[in-house]
DRENLUM-857020 format. One record per residue (C-alpha): residue in three letters; x, y, z. Coordinates in Angstrom, 2 decimals. Layout:
N
type;east;north;up
ALA;X;Y;Z
...
//
This chain:
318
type;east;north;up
UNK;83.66;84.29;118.99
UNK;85.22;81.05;119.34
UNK;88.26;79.35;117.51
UNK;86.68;76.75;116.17
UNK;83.27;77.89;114.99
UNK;82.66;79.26;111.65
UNK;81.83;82.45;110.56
UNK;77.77;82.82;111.14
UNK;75.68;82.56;108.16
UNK;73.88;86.08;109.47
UNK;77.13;87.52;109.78
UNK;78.33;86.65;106.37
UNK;75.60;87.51;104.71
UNK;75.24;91.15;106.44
UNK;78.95;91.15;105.49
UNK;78.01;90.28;101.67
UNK;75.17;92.50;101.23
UNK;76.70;95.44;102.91
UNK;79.56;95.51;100.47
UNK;77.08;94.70;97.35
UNK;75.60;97.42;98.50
UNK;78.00;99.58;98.93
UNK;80.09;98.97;95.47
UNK;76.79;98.22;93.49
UNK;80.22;96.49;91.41
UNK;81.19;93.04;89.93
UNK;84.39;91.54;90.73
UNK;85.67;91.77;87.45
UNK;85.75;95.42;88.38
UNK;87.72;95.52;91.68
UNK;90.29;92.85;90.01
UNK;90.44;93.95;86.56
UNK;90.25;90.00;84.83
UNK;86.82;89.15;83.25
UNK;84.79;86.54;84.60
UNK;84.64;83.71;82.46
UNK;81.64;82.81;80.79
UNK;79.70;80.17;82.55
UNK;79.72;77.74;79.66
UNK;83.57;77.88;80.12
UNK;85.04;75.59;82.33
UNK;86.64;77.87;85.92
UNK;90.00;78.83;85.60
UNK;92.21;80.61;88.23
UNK;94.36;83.72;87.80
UNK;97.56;82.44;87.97
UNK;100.51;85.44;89.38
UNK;103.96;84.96;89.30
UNK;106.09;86.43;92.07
UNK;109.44;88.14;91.04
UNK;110.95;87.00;94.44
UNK;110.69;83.40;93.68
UNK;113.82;84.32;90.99
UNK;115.33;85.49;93.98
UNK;117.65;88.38;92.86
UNK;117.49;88.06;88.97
UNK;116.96;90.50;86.42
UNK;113.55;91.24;85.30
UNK;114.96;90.83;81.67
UNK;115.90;86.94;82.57
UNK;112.39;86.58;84.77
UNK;109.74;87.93;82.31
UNK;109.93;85.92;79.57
UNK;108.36;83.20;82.25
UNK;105.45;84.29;83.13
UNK;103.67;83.00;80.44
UNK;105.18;79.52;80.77
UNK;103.96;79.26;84.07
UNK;100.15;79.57;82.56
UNK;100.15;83.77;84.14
UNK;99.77;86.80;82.53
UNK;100.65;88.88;85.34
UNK;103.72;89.67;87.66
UNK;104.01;90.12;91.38
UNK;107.22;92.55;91.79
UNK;109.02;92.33;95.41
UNK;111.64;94.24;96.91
UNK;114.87;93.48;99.38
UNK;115.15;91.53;101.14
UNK;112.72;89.08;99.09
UNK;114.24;90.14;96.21
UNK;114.88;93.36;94.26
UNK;112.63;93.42;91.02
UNK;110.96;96.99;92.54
UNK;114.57;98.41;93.08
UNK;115.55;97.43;89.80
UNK;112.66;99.36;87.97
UNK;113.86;102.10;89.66
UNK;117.14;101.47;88.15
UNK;115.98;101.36;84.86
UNK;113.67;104.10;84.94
UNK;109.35;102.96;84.77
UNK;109.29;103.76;80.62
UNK;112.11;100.55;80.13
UNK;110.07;98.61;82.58
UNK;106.96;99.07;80.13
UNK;108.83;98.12;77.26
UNK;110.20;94.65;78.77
UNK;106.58;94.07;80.08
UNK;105.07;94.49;76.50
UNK;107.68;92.86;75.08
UNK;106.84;89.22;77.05
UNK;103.15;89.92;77.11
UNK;103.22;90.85;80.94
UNK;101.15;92.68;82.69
UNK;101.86;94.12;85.89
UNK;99.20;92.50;88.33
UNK;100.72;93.57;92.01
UNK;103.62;95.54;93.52
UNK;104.26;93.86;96.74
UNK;105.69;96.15;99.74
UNK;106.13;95.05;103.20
UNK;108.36;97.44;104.27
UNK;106.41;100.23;103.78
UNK;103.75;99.08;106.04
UNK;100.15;99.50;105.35
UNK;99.99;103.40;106.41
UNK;103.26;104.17;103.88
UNK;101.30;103.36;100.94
UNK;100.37;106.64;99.25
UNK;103.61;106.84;96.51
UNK;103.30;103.03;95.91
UNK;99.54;103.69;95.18
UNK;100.26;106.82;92.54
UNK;103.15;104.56;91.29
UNK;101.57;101.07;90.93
UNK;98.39;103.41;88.69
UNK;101.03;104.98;86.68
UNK;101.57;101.12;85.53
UNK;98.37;100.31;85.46
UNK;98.79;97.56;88.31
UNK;96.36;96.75;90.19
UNK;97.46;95.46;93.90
UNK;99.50;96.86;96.61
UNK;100.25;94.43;99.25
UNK;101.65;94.60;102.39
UNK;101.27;93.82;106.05
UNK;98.89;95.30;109.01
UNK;99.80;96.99;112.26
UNK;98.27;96.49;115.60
UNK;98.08;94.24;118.37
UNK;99.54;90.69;117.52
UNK;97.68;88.14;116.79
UNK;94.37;88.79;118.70
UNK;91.16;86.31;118.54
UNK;88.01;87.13;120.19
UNK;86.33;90.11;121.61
UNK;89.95;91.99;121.79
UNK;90.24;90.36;117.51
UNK;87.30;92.67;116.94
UNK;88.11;95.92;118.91
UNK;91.63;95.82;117.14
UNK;90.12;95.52;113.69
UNK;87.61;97.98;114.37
UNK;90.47;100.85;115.25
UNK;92.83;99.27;112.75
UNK;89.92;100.21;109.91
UNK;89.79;103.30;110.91
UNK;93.34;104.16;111.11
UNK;93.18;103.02;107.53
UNK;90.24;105.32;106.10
UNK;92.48;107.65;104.58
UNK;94.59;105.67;102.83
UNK;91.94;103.43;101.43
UNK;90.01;107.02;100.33
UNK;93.53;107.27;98.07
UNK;93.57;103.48;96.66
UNK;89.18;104.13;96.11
UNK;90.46;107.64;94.01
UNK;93.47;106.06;91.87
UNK;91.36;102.52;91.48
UNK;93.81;100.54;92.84
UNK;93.35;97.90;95.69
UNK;95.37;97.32;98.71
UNK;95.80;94.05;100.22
UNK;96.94;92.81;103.60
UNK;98.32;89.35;104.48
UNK;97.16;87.38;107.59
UNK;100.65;87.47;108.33
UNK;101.60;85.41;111.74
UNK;102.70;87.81;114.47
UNK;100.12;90.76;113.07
UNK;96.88;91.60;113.38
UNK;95.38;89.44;110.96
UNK;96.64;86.08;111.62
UNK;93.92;84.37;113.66
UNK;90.69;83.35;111.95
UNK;88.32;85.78;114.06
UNK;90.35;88.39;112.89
UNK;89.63;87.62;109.52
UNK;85.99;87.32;110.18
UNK;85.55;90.70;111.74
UNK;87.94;92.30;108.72
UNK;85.08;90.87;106.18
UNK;82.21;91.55;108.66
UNK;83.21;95.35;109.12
UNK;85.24;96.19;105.95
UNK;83.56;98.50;103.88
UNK;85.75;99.45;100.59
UNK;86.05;96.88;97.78
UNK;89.60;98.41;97.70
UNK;90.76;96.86;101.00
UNK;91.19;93.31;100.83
UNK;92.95;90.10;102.32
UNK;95.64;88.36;101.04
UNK;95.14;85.07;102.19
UNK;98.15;83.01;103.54
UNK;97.36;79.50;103.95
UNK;100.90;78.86;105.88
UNK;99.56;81.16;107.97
UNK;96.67;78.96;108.86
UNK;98.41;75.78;109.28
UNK;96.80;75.88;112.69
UNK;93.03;76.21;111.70
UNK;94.31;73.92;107.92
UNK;90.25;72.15;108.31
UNK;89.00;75.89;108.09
UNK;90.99;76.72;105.12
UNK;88.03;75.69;102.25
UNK;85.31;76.93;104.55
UNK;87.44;80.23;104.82
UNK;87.33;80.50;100.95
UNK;83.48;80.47;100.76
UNK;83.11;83.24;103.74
UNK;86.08;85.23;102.39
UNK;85.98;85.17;98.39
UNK;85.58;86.86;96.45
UNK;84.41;89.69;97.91
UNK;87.04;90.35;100.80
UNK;90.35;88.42;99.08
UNK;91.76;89.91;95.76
UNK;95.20;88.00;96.70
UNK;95.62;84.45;97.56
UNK;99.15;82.77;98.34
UNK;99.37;78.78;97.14
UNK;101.95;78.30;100.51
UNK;101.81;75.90;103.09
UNK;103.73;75.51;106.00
UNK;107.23;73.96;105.90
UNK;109.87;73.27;108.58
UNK;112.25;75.12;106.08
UNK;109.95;78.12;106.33
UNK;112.25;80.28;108.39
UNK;115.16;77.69;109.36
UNK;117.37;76.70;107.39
UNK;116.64;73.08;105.89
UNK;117.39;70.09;103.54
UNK;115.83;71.70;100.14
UNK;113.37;68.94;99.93
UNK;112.01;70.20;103.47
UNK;111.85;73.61;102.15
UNK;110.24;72.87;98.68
UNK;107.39;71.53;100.80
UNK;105.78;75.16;101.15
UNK;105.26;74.44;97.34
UNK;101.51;72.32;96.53
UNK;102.04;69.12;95.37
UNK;105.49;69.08;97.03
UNK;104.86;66.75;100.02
UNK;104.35;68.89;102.16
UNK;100.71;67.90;103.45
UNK;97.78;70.40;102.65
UNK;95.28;68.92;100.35
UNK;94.05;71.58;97.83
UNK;90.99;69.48;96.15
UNK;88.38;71.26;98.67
UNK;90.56;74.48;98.80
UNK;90.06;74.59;94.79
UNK;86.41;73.66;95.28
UNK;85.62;76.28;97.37
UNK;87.47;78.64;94.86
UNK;85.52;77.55;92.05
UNK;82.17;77.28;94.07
UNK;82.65;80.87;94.82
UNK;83.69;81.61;91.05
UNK;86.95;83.66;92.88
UNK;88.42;85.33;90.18
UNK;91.34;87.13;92.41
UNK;95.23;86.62;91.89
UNK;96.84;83.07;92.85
UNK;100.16;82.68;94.10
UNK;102.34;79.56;94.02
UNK;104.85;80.76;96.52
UNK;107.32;79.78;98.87
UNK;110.27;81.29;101.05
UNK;114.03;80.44;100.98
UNK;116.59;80.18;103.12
UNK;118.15;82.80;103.56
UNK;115.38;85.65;102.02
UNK;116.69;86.88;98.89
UNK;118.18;83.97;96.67
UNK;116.40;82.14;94.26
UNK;114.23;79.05;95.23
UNK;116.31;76.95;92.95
UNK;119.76;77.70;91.17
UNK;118.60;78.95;87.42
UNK;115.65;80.34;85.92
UNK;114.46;77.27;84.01
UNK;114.50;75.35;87.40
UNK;112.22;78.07;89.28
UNK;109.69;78.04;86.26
UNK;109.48;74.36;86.17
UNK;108.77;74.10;90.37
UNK;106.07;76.69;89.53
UNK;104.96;74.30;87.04
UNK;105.15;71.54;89.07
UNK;102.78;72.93;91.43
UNK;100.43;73.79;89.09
UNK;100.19;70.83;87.62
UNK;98.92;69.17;90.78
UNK;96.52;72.53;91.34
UNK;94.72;71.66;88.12
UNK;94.70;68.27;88.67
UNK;92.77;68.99;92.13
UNK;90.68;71.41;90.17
UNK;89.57;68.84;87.57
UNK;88.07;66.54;90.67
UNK;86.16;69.51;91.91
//
């Protein structure tokens, strides 16, 4: 398979029937949000992520979720931030209380660390809560396209039948990110995940820093991938001030509608053309990991909002 060259429209669709097929399930069922009615106007499933608050308390970072136009919270752990350590500070029945109190519901636990084979407690855990995503990143060769792309995600599936039985029993998903320096990260990759993928609870969270490489793939991406491969989608783009450390108007460019380049009117197209109905992100990284994108809540909430702003603006041209 070459770089360049889309997925095939016989692979795809062997890819789309095969997991019809095999779920015989809507995707209101694998995500757990209701498709909208098609005399309603498409709307995406906004997430917030607890690590854009850097380290502040889940008491001071709830009550925003709901201004930010989401109903549902992405909880991260050091060094991103340390929402998950807190709720195990506080004990899970006071982390149900402050998430009924704002109206939250807990959409995705999000757990890099662990690595996509350490999954099993997060799984029971994230049920227990009734959340609905683990996420986390893959293991394998790095980075391989091609004929070598699909032997690696061939074994890598297999290494992960087990642990995808678990998330299939509890009804829980588990997501992997195209991460760069992983398995995932080159588009063939992706293409062989969705062509021999086989669960509706193993999915792709798709990175779209990750493909600043391939960015004229990105909408074309959407329609091969969504909805039935991608539960998760990040709203990133890639930054100088991704990993180094940068003016904070360099960094804030990982945020849409931010400068920073990526144009999200055929990205949201694709989205709605495909009716996704999976998680969206607005996200970005900091310098160093751990602190909050801004100084105070209020700020964080209105960059989110920012960003969101120009999302719906690209979505009303679509």
């Amino acid at each position: 398979m070459e770089m360049n060259k889309p997925i095939t429209r016989r692979t795809f669709h062997q890819a789309a029937a095969m997991t019809t097929a095999a779920t015989g399930l809507g995707v209101k069922e694998v995500y757990g949000t209701k498709l909208p009615e098609r005399d309603q106007p498409y709307r995406l499933n906004y997430i917030v992520s607890s690590a854009m608050y850097g380290e502040f308390a889940l008491k001071d970072i709830l009550p925003e979720v709901r201004k930010t136009g989401a109903h549902a919270i992405d909880i991260w752990c050091r060094v991103h931030g340390n929402q998950r350590e807190q709720i195990d500070d506080m004990g899970v029945e006071a982390f149900q209380q402050l998430l009924k109190k704002h109206q939250v519901e807990l959409g995705v636990s999000t757990r890099y660390p662990l690595g996509p084979f350490g999954l099993q407690e997060e799984m029971k855990w994230l049920k227990g809560l009734k959340g609905k995503i683990v996420l986390c990143g893959t293991r394998g060769p790095r980075e391989p396209e091609g004929a070598e792309a699909k032997s690696a995600v061939k074994a890598f599936l297999e290494q992960m039948k087990p642990h995808v039985a678990r998330a299939e029993e509890l009804g829980v998903t588990i997501a992997l990110e195209n991460h760069d320096r992983q398995l995932l990260y080159h588009p063939d990759a992706l293409k062989y995940f969705a062509e021999f993928n086989r669960s509706k609870h193993l999915g792709i969270a798709l990175a779209f820093h990750h493909l600043h490489k391939w960015e004229e793939q990105i909408p074309q991406l959407c329609r091969d991938l969504c909805p039935k491969h991608v539960p998760f989608i990040y709203f990133q783009e890639h930054s100088e001030g991704i990993r180094t450390k940068a003016s904070k108007e360099i960094e804030m460019q990982q945020m849409p509608g931010f400068g920073g380049g990526l144009d999200y009117s055929p990205i949201v197209k694709a989205l709605k053309d495909v009716d996704y109905q999976g998680f969206v992100e607005i996200f970005m990284h900091p310098v160093p990991r751990g602190i909050p994108i801004l100084p105070t809540v209020t700020e964080v909430t209105a960059a989110i909002n920012k960003s969101r702003a120009y999302i719906e603006r690209c979505l009303t041209l679509a």
